[in-house]
DODOZA-72122 format. One record per residue (C-alpha): residue number from 1; x, y negated, z negated; residue in three letters. Coordinates in Angstrom, 2 decimals. Example, Ala and Ser with C-alpha at 12.3 -4.5 7.8 and 13.67 -1.06 7.14 Angstrom:
BEGIN
SITE   fivo         u         v         w   bami
SITE      1     12.30      4.50     -7.80    ALA
SITE      2     13.67      1.06     -7.14    SER
This chain:
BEGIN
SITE   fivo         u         v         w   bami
SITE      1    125.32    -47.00   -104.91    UNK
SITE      2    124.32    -46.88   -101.67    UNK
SITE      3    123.41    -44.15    -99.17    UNK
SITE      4    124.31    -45.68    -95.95    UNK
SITE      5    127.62    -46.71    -94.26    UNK
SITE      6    129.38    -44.71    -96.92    UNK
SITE      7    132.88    -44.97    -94.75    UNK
SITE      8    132.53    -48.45    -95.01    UNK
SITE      9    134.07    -50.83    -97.56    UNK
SITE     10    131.38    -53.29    -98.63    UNK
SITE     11    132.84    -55.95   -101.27    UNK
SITE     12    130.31    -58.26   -102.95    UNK
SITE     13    131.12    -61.65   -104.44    UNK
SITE     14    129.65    -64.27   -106.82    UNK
SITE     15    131.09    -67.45   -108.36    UNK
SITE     16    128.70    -68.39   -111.64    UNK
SITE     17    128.30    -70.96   -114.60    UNK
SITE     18    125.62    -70.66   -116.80    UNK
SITE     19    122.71    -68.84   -115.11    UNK
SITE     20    121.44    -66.63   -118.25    UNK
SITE     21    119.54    -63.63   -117.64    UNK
SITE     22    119.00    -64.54   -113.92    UNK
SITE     23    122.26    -63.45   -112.92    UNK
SITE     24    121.34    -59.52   -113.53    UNK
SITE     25    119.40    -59.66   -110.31    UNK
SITE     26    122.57    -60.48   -108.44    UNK
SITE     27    125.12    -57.98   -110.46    UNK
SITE     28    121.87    -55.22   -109.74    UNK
SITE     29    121.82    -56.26   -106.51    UNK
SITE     30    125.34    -56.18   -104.74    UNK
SITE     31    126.07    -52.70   -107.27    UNK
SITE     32    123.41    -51.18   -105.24    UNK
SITE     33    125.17    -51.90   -101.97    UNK
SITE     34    128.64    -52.37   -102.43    UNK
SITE     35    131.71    -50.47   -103.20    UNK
SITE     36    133.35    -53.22   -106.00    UNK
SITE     37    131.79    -56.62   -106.99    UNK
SITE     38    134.05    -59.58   -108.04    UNK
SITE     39    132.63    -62.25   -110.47    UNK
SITE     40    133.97    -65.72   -110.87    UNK
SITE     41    133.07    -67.29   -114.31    UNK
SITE     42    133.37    -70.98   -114.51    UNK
SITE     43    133.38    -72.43   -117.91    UNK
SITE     44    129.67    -70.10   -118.44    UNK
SITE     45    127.67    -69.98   -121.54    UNK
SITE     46    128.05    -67.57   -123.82    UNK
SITE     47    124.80    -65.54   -122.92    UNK
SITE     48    125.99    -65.27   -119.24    UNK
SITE     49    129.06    -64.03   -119.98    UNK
SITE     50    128.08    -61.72   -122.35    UNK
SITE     51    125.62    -60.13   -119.47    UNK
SITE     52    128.84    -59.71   -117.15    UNK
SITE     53    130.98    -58.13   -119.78    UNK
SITE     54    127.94    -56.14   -120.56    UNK
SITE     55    128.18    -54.98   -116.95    UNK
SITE     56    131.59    -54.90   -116.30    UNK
SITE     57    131.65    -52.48   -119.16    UNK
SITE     58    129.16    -49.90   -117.97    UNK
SITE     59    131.13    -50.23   -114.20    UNK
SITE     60    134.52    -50.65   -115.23    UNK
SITE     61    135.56    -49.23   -111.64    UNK
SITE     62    133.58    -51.19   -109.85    UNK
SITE     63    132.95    -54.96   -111.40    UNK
SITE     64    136.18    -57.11   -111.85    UNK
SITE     65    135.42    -60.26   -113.08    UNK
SITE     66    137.65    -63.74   -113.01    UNK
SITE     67    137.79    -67.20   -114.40    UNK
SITE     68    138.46    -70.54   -113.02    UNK
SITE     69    139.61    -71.79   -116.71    UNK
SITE     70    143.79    -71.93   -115.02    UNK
SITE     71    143.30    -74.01   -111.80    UNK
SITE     72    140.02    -76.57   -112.73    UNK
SITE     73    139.38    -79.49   -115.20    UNK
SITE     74    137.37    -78.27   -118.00    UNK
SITE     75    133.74    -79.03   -118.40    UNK
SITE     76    134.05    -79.81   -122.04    UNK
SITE     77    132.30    -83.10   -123.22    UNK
SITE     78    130.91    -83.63   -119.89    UNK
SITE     79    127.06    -84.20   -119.28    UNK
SITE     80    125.29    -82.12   -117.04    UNK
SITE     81    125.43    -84.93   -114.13    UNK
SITE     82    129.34    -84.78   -114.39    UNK
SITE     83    129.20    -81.32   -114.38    UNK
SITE     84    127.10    -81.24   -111.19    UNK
SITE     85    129.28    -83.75   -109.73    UNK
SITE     86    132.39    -81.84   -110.22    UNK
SITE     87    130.75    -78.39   -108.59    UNK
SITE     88    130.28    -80.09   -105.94    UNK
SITE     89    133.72    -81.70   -105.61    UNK
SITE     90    135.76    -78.56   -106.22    UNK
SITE     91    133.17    -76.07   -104.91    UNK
SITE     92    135.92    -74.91   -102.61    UNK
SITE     93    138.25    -74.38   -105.24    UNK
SITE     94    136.05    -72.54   -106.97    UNK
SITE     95    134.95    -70.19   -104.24    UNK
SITE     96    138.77    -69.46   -103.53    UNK
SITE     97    139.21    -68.11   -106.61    UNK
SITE     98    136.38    -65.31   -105.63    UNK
SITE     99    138.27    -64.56   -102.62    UNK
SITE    100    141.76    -64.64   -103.96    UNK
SITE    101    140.48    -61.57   -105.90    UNK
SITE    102    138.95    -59.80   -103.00    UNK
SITE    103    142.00    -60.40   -101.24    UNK
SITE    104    144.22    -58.94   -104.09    UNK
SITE    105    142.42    -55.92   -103.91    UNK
SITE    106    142.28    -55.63   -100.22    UNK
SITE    107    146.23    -55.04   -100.13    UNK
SITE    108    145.40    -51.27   -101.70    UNK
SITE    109    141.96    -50.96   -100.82    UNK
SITE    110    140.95    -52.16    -96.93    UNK
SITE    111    137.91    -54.27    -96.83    UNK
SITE    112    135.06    -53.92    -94.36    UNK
SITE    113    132.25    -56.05    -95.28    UNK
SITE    114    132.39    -58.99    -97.53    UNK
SITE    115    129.16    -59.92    -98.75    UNK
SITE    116    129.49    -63.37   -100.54    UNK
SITE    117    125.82    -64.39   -102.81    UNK
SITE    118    124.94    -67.02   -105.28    UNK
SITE    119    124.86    -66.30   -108.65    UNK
SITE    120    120.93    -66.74   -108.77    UNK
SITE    121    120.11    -64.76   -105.43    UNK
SITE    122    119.25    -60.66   -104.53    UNK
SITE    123    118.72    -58.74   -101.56    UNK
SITE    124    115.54    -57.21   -100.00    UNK
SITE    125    114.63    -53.93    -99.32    UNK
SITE    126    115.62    -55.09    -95.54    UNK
SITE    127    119.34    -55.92    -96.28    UNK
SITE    128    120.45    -52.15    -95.46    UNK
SITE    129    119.01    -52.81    -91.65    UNK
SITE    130    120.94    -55.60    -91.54    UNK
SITE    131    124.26    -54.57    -92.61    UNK
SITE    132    123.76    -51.39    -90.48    UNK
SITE    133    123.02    -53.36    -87.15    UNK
SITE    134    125.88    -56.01    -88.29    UNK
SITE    135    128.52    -53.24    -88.61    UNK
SITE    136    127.72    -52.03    -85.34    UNK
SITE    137    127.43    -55.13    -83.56    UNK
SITE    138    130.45    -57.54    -82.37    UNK
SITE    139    129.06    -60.43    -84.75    UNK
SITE    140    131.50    -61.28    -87.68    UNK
SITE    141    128.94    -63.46    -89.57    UNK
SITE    142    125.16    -62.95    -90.29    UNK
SITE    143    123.27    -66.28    -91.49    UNK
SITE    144    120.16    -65.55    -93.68    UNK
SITE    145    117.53    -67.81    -94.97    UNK
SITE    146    116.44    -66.92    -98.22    UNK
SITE    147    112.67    -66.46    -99.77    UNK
SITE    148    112.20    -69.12   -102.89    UNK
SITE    149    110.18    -67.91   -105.54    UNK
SITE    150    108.65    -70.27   -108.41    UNK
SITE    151    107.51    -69.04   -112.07    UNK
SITE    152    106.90    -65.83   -110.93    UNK
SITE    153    108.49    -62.79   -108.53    UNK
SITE    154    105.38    -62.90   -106.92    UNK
SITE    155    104.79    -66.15   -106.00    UNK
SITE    156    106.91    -67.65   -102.58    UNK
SITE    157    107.18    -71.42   -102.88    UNK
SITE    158    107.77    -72.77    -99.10    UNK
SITE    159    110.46    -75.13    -99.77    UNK
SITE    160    111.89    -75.31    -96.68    UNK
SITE    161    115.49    -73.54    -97.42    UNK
SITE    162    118.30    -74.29    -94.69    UNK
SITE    163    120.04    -70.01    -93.78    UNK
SITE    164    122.99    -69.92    -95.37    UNK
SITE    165    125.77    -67.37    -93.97    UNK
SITE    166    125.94    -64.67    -96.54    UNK
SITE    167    127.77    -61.64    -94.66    UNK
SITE    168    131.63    -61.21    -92.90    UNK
SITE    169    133.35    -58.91    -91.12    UNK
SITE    170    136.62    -59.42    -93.73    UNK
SITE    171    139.47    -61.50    -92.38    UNK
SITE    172    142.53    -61.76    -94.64    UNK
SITE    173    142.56    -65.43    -93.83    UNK
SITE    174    138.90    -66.48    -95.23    UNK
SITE    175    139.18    -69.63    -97.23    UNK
SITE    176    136.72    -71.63    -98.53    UNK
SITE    177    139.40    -74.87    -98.52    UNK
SITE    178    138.11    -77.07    -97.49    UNK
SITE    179    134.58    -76.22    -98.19    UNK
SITE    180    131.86    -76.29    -95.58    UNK
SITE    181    128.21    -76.33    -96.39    UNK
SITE    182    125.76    -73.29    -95.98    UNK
SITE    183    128.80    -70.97    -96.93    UNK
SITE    184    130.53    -71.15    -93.35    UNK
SITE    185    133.75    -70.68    -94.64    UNK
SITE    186    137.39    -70.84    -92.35    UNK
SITE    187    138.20    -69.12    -89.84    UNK
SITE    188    135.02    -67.88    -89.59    UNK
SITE    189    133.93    -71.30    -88.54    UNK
SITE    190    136.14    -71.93    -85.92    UNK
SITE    191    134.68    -69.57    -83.28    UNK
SITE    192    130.66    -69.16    -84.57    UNK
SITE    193    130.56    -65.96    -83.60    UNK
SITE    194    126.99    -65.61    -85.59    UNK
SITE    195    123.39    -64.42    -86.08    UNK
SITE    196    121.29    -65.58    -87.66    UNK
SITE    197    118.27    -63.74    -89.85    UNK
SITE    198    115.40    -64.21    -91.76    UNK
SITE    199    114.04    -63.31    -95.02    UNK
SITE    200    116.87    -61.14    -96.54    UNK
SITE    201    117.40    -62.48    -99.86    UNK
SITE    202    115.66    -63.75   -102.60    UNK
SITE    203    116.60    -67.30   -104.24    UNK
SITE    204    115.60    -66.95   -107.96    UNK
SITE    205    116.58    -70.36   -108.95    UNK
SITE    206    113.50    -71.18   -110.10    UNK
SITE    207    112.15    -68.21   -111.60    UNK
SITE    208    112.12    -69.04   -115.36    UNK
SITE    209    111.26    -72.07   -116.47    UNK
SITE    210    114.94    -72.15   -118.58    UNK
SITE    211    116.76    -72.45   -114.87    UNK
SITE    212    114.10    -74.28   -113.70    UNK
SITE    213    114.45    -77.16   -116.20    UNK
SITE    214    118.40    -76.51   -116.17    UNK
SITE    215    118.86    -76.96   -112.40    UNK
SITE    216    116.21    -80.12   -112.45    UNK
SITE    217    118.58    -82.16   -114.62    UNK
SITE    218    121.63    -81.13   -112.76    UNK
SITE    219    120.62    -82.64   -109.52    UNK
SITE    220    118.95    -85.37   -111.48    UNK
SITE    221    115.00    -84.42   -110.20    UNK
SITE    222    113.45    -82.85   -113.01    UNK
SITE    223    110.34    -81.93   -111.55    UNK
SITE    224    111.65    -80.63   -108.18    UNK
SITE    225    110.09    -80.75   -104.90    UNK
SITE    226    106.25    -80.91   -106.41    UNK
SITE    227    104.75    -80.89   -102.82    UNK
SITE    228    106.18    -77.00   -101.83    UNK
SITE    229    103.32    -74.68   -101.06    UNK
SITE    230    102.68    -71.52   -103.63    UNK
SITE    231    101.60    -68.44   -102.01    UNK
SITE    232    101.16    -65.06   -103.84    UNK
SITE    233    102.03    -61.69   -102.86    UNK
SITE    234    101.01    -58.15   -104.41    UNK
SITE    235    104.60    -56.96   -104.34    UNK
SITE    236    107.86    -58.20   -105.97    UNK
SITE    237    109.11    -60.89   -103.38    UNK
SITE    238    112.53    -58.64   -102.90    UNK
SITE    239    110.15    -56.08   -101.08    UNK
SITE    240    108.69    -58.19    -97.99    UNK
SITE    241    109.90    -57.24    -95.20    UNK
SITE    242    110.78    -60.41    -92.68    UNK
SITE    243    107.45    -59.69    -90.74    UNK
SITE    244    105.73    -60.14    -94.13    UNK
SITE    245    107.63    -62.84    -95.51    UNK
SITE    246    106.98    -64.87    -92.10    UNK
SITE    247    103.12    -64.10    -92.59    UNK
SITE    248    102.83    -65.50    -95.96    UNK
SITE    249    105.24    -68.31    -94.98    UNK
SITE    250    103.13    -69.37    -92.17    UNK
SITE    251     99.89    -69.01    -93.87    UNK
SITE    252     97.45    -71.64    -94.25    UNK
SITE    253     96.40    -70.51    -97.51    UNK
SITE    254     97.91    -72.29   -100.20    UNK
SITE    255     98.42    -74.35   -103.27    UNK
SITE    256    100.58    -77.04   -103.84    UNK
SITE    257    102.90    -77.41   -106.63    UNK
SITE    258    101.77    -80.46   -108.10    UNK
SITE    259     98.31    -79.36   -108.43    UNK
SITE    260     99.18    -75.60   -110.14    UNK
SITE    261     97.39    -74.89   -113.59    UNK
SITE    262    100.38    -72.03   -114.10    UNK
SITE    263     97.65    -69.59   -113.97    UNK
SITE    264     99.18    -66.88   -111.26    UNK
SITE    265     95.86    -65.87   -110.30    UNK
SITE    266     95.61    -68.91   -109.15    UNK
SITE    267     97.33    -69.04   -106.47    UNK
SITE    268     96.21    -67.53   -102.96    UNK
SITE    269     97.03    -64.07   -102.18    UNK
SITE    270     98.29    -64.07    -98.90    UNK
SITE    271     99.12    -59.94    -99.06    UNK
C-alpha cells in the first residue's frame, strides 16, 4: 500500500481474458498504489482465474473481481480470430462493466483517482511522481506511453507504442460506450483537458514466449513486428526512470529482432 497521497482515493481497474501468469504484474502493481482494485474476467482460462481468486483471497478488502459472462456472447467454440474480432467489437462493453463496478462502489466510498491498466501492463518506480503532480494539477487525464519489453524484463524492444491515457480525475459519468481508441473514454474526451507522459508503465505483452505466441495468432501475425530494435538494460525495465528509458530508446546501439540468437547477452547494453 502506498505511502503517498494517503487522503486520496486511488481505484485501479483491469478488464482480462486469458493472460496466465502475466497478469500478477498488474494485480502487484495497482495493490501497491491503490486503495481497491476491480477485475473484469471475460470468459479467462482457468489458470488466470485461478491467479485472481488466489489474490482476491489474500486481499479480500481490497480486490473485487467481476465477469462479463451476463451481458456478452460467449466465446465458446470460437477460434482465436473470432475471439479477437469480438474484443474488438464489444471492447466498450467490456470496459463498462469495469467501471460499472467502480461506480457501485463510489456511492459509499468517494473516488479520487481512477487508474484504468491493461491486464498485461505495470507501473514504474516513476508512477508515484506522476500521480502526485496530477493530483495537484488542474489536468483530469494523464496520457502515458508505455516501455515494451521482449523475452526478457531487461530487454526494451522499440516498437513504436502510440501513449495511451491511463489516469482520471473520477467523474461519475465515465463511459467507455462508445469506445474510443488509446483509452480516451467519455466525457473525458469531450474537453482534452490532458498531459501527456512518458515512460510510466511497462507493456509485458511479450514477455513469455506463451503470450507472445498467444497474442501473435490473435491479431493474425505470428511473428510480430521482427524489425523492432532490442536494447538491454542492467535493471528490471519497471525501474527506468523516463530520462533513462528515453536514453536507451534513442540509442544507436542495437539489435534487431529478426536477427536475435535469444541469447540476452546478446543484445547491447545500453545502461
Amino acid at each position: 500500500m502506498r505511502n503517498y497521497l494517503k487522503d486520496v482515493n486511488i481505484v485501479g481497474g483491469f478488464t482480462c481474458w486469458s493472460e496466465g501468469e502475466i497478469i500478477r504484474y498488474a494485480i502487484e502493481s495497482l495493490l501497491e498504489h491503490c486503495n481497491v482494485v476491480f477485475i473484469t474476467c471475460d470468459y479467462s482460462d482457468d489458470k488466470t482465474k485461478k491467479i485472481v481468486e488466489e489474490y482476491r483471497n489474500k486481499n479480500s478488502d481490497r480486490i473485487f473481481v467481476g465477469d462479463t459472462s451476463a451481458r456478452l456472447p460467449s466465446t465458446e467454440g470460437m477460434n482465436l480470430a473470432k475471439i479477437w474480432e469480438r474484443a474488438k467489437k464489444f471492447c466498450g462493453q467490456l470496459i463498462e462493466s469495469n467501471f460499472d463496478m467502480v461506480k457501485e462502489y463510489h456511492k459509499k466510498h468517494p473516488v479520487d483517482i481512477l487508474i484504468f491498466l491493461d491486464s498485461d501492463e505495470m507501473f514504474t518506480v516513476n508512477i508515484q511522481n506522476v500521480l502526485e503532480r496530477f493530483w495537484a494539477s488542474k489536468v483530469d487525464t494523464v496520457f502515458i506511453k508505455p516501455i515494451e519489453v521482449y523475452s526478457d524484463i531487461h530487454i526494451i524492444a522499440n516498437k513504436g507504442l502510440v501513449s495511451h491515457a491511463k489516469i482520471y480525475k473520477f467523474k461519475e459519468d465515465i463511459t467507455a460506450i462508445p469506445y474510443s481508441q488509446q483509452n480516451f473514454y467519455l466525457p473525458y474526451r469531450r474537453n482534452r483537458n490532458i498531459w501527456k507522459e512518458s515512460w510510466n508503465f511497462v507493456h509485458l505483452a511479450r514477455l513469455t514466449e506463451i503470450n507472445r505466441k498467444l497474442r501473435g495468432e490473435l491479431r493474425q501475425k505470428p511473428h510480430g513486428n521482427m524489425m523492432a530494435k532490442l536494447r538491454r538494460v542492467s535493471k528490471p525495465a519497471y525501474e527506468l526512470t523516463p530520462a533513462e528509458a528515453e536514453i536507451v530508446d534513442t540509442s544507436e546501439k542495437f539489435i534487431r529482432i529478426k536477427d536475435w540468437n535469444g541469447d540476452i547477452n546478446s543484445v547491447p547494453l545500453i545502461l
